[in-house]
C-alpha positions in Angstrom: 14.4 -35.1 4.9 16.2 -37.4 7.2 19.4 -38.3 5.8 19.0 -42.0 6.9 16.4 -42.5 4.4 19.1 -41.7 1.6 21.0 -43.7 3.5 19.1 -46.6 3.3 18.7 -45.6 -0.7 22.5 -45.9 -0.9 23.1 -49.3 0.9 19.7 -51.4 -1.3 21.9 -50.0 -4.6 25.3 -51.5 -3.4 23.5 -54.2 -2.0 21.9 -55.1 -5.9 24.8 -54.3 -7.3 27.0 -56.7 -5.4 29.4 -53.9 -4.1 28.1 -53.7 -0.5 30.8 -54.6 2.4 30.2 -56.6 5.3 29.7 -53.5 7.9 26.9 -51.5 5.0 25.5 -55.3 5.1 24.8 -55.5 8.1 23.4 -51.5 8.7 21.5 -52.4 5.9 19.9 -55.1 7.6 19.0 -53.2 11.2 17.5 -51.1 8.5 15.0 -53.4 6.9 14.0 -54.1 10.6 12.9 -50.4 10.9 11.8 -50.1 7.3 10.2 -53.5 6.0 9.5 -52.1 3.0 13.3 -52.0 2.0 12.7 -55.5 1.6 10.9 -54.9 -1.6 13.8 -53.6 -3.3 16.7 -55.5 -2.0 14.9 -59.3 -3.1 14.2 -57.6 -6.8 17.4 -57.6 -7.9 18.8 -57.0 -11.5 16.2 -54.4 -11.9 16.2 -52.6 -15.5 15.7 -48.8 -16.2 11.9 -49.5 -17.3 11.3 -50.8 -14.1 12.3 -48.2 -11.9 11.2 -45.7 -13.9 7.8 -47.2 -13.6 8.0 -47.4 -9.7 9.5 -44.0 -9.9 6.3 -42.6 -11.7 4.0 -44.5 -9.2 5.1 -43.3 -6.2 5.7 -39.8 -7.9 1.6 -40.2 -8.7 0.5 -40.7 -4.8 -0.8 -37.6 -3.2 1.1 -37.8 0.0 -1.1 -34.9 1.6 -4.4 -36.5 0.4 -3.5 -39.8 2.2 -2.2 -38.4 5.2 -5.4 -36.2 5.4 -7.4 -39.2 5.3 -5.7 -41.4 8.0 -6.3 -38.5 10.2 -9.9 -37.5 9.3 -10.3 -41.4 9.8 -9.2 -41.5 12.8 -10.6 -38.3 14.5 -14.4 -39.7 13.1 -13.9 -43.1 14.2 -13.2 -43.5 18.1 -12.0 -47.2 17.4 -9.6 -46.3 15.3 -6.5 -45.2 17.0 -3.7 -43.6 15.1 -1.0 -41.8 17.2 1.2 -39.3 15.3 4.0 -41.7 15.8 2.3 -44.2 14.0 1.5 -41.0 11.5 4.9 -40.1 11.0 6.0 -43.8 10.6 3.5 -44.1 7.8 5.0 -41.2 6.0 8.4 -42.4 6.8 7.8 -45.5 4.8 6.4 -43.5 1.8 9.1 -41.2 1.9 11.8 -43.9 2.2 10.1 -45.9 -0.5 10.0 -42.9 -2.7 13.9 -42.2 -1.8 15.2 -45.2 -2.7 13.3 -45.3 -6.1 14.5 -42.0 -6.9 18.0 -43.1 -5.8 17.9 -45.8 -8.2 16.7 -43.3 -11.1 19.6 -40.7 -10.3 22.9 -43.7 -10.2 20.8 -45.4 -13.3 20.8 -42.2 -15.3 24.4 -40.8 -13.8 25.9 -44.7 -15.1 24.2 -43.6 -18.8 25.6 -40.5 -19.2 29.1 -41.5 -17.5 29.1 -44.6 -20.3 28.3 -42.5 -23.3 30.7 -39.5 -21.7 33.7 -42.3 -21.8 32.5 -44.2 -25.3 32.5 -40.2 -27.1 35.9 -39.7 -25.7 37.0 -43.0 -27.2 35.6 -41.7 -30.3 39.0 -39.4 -31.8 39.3 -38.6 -35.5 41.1 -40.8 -37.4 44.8 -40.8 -37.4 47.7 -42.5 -39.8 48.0 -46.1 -40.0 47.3 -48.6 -42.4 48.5 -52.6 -43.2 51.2 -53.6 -45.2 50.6 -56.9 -46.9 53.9 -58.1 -48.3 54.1 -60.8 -51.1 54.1 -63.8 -49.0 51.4 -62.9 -47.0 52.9 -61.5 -43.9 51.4 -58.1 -42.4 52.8 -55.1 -41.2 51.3 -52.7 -39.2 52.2 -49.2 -40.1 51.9 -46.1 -37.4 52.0 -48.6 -34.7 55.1 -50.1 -35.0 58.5 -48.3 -34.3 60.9 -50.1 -36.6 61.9 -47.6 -39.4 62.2 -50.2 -42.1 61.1 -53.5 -43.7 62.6 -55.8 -45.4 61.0 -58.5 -48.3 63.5 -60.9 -50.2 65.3 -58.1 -52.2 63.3 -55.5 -51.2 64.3 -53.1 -48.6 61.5 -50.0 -47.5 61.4 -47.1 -45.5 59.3 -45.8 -43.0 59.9 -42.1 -42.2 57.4 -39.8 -40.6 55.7 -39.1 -44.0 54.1 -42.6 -44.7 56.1 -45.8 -47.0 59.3 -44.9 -49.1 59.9 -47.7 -52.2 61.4 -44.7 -54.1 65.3 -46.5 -52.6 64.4 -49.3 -53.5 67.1 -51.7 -55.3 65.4 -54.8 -56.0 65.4 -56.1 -59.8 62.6 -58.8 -59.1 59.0 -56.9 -58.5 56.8 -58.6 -55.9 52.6 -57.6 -55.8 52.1 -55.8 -51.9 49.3 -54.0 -51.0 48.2 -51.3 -48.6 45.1 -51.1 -46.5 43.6 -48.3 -45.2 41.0 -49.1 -42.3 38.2 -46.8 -41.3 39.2 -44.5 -39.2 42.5 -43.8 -40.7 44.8 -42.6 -44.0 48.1 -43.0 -45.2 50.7 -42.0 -48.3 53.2 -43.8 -50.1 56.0 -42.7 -52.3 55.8 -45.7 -55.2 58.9 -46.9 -56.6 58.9 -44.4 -59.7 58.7 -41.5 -57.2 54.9 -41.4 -57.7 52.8 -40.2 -54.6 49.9 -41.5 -53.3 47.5 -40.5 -50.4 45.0 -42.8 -49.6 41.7 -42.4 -47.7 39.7 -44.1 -45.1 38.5 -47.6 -46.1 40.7 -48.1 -49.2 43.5 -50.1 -50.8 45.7 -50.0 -53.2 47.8 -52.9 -54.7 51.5 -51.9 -56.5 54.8 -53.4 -57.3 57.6 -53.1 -54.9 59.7 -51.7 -58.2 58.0 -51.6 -61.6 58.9 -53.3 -64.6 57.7 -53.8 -68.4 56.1 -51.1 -70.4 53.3 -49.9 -68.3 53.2 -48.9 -64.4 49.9 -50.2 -63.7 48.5 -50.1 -59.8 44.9 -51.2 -58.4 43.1 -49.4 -55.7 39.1 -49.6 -54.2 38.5 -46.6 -51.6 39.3 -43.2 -52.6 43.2 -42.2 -53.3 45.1 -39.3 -54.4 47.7 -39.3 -57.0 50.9 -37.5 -58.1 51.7 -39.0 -60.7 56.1 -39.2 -61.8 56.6 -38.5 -65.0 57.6 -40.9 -67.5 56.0 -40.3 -71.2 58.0 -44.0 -72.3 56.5 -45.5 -69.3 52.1 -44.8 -69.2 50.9 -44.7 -65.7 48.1 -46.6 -65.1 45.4 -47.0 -62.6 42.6 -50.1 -62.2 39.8 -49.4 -60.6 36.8 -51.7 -60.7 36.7 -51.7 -64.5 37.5 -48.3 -65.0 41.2 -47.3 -66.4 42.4 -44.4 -65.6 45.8 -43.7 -67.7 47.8 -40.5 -66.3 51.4 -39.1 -67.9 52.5 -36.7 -65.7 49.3 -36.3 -63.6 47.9 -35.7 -60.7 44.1 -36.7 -59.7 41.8 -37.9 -57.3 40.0 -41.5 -57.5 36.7 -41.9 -55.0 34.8 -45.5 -55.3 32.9 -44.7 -52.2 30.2 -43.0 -54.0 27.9 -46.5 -54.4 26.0 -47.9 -57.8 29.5 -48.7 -58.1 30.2 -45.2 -59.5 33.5 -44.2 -59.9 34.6 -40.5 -59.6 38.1 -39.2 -61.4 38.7 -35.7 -60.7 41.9 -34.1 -62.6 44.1 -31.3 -61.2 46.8 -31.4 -63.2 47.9 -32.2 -66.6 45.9 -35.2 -68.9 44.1 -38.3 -68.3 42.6 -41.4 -70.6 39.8 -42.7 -68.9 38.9 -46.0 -70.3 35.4 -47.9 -68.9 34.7 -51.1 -71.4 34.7 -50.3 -75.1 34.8 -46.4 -74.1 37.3 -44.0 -73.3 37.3 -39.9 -73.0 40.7 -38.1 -72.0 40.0 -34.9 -70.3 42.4 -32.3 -69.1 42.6 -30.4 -65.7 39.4 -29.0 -64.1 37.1 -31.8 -65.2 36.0 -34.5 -64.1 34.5 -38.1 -65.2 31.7 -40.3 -63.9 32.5 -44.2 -64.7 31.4 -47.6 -64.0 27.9 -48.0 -64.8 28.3 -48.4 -68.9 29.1 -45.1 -69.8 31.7 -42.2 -69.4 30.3 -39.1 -67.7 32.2 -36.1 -68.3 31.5 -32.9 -66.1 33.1 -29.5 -65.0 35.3 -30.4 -61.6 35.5 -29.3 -58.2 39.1 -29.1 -57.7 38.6 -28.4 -53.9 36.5 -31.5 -53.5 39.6 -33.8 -54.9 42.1 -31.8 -52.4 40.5 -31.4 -49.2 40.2 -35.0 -47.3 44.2 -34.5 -48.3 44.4 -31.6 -46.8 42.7 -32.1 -44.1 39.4 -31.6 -43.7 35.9 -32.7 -45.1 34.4 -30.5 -48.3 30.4 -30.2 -48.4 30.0 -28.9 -51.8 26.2 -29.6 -53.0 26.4 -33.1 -50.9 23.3 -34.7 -49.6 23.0 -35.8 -46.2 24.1 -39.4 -47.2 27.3 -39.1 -48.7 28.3 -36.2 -45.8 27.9 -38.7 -43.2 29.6 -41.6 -45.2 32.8 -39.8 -44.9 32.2 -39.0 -41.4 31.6 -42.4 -40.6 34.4 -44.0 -42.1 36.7 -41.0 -40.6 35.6 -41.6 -37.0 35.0 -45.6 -37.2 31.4 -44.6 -36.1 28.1 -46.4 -37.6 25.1 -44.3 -38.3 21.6 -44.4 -37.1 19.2 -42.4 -39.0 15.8 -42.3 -37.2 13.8 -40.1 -39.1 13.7 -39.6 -43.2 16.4 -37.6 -45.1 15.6 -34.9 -47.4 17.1 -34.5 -50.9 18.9 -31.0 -50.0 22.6 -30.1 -50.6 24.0 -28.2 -48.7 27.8 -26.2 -48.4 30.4 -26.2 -45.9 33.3 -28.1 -44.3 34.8 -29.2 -41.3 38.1 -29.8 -40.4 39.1 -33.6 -40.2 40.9 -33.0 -36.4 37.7 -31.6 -34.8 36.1 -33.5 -32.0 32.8 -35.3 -33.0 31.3 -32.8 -30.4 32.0 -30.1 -32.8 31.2 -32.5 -35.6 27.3 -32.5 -34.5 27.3 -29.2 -33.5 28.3 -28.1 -37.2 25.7 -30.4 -38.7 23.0 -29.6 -36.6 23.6 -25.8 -37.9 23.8 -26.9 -40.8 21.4 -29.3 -41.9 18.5 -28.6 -39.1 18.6 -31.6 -37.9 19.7 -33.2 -34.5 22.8 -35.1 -33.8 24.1 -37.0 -30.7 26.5 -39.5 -30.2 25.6 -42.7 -28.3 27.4 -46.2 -27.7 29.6 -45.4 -31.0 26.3 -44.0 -33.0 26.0 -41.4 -34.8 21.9 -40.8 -34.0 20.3 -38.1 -36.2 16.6 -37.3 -35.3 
C-alpha cells in the first residue's frame, strides 16, 4: 500500500490531538485536497474508542472486490457510463485511505491503553516501611520518608534507626498518649518504652505512652499487630482492642481486626494470655487461638504460621476464602478490587511472598484459584 495513505493516517491523529506542527499542517491540508474524505475525520474531533471502533468494523464489513467488480461491470454494460481506471484506482484509493486512517486510529487508541496500564502496574510496588507518628500535641511525623534520626516531644526524646521507632531510651518521667499509623500499602515496628516489640500491619494503628506509668501497661491498636511482649509479672501488659482485652505476661501474639463482623482474632505463640470480651474471659496458652468481639469468646486450635508470616514477609493462604486473600493483598499493594463475576466458598493453600511484583501476584492466583486476574487503572479485576 502506498505509504502516503499512512501518512495521511498519521497527520488526521496529530492533527485531533492537537500535536500537529505548522509544516504536517499544512501537508495535511494539500492532502485533504487529494483526498476529501480526510475531511471526515479531521472536523470529528475528540473521537472516543466506541466510535472508531464502530467505523473500524464498517469499513472492515465492505467487500472491496464486490464493489470494484460492480463499477466495472457497470461501466462495460452501460456505454454512458464512463469510468477510466484512473478514476477506478482513485475510488479505491479513497476506500483504502478511509480504511487506513480508521485503523490508524484503532492501533495509537489501543497502543495509548496498553502504554497507560503498562505505566499505572509499574506504579503499583508492594508496600514498603513507613507509617505516621502523631505526637501528643497533634503534630505528625512522617516515618520512612524523612531522614532525621530523631524526634523530640517536651521530655521525650525518640529514635529512629533502620529497624523502625526506639522509646526503649527514653528518659522522660511525664507519659504523653502518641500514636502510630500504618497506611495501606505499608508496615512498621516499634520498640515500646518497656522494651516491648511491636510489628504492625497494613491499615492499622496503635496508640501507647511515650514511657509507662501506674500498675498496668495498657496500649490500643485497630489493624492487625504483632506483639513481643517485655516481661514484667508486677507490671500486666495489656492490649485494647475494640472491646476485646487481651492481657499478656511475658507474651508474644498476633492481633488481626481486619477479619470484618467486627471479629477479632488473637493467636498466641508464646507463653499465656487473658482474653477478656464483656463479662467473659478465657486464658489460653501457646498454640491456640481465640475468636472475640461478637458476645462470646471462641477458643480454637492455632495456626502459628498464619500469626508469623505477614511478619516475616510474605502472605499465608491457609484454608482462606477468596475474600479475605485479596483483602490482604489490597491493603498491601494500595490496590482496590473489582470482582466481576461471583466467588465461590472454597479455601484454598499457599503463599506468596510480600516483595513479589503484582504480575507474579495474578499469575499465582490465577493457578491457584482458576480464576482470571489483571491489573488495570489500579484494579485488581478478577473474571
Amino acid at each position: 500500500m502506498d505509504s502516503k495513505y499512512f501518512r495521511a493516517a498519521e497527520l488526521v491523529s496529530l492533527y485531533i490531538r492537537k500535536e500537529i506542527s505548522d509544516q504536517e499542517l499544512q501537508e495535511l491540508e494539500q492532502l485533504t485536497i487529494d483526498f476529501p474524505q480526510l475531511n471526515s475525520w479531521i472536523e470529528d474531533q475528540g473521537l472516543d474508542m466506541e466510535e472508531i471502533n464502530k467505523r473500524l468494523l464498517y469499513h472492515q464489513s465492505i467487500n472491496k472486490q464486490e464493489i470494484w467488480r460492480t463499477i466495472i461491470g457497470r461501466s462495460q454494460q452501460n456505454n454512458k457510463i464512463k469510468i477510466s481506471w484512473r478514476q477506478i484506482a482513485a475510488m479505491a484509493a479513497a476506500l483504502i485511505l478511509t480504511l487506513s486512517v480508521a485503523f490508524y486510529f484503532y492501533q495509537q487508541r489501543i497502543l495509548k491503553t496498553d502504554q497507560q496500564n503498562a505505566q499505572v502496574n509499574t506504579m503499583i510496588t508492594p508496600g514498603s516501611k513507613k507509617a505516621t507518628l502523631t505526637l501528643s500535641d497533634g503534630s505528625k511525623v512522617e516515618l520512612g520518608t524523612n531522614l532525621s534520626d530523631r524526634i523530640s516531644d517536651g521530655s521525650t526524646s525518640l529514635e529512629i534507626h533502620q529497624n523502625g521507632l526506639d522509646y526503649s531510651n527514653n528518659k522522660a518521667q511525664k507519659p504523653t498518649i502518641h500514636k502510630l499509623t500504618i497506611p495501606t500499602g505499608a508496615t512498621y515496628n516499634i520498640e515500646l518504652a518497656d522494651g516491648t516489640k511491636v510489628w504492625l500491619n497494613a491499615q492499622s494503628e496503635l496508640e501507647f505512652p511515650s514511657v509507662f506509668s501506674g500498675e498496668d501497661r495498657i496500649v490500643k491498636v485497630t489493624g492487625e499487630a504483632y506483639f513481643e511482649v517485655a516481661k514484667d509479672a508486677k507490671h500486666p501488659f495489656k492490649v485494647n482492642v475494640n472491646g476485646t482485652e487481651v492481657q499478656a505476661l511475658g507474651t508474644a501474639f498476633n492481633i488481626n481486626t481486619h477479619l470484618g463482623s467486627n471479629k477479632i482474632k488473637t493467636i498466641l505463640t508464646e507463653g499465656r494470655i487473658k482474653v477478656t470480651d464483656g463479662r467473659q474471659n478465657r486464658i489460653i496458652t501457646a498454640g491456640h487461638e481465640t475468636i472475640s468481639g461478637q458476645g462470646e469468646i471462641e477458643v480454637n486450635k492455632a495456626d502459628i504460621e498464619e500469626a508469623l508470616s505477614w511478619k516475616e514477609g510474605y502472605f499465608y493462604f491457609n484454608s482462606k476464602d477468596l475474600k479475605e486473600i485479596l483483602g490482604e493483598i489490597s491493603r498491601w499493594y494500595a490496590i482496590d478490587i473489582d470482582i466481576q463475576r461471583k466467588l465461590t466458598n472454597e479455601h484454598y493453600n499457599g503463599g506468596i511472598k510480600r516483595s513479589a511484583s503484582i504480575e507474579t501476584v495474578c499469575k499465582t492466583l490465577n493457578d491457584l484459584t482458576g480464576f482470571q486476574f489483571t491489573v488495570s487503572q489500579r484494579k485488581l479485576i478478577i473474571k
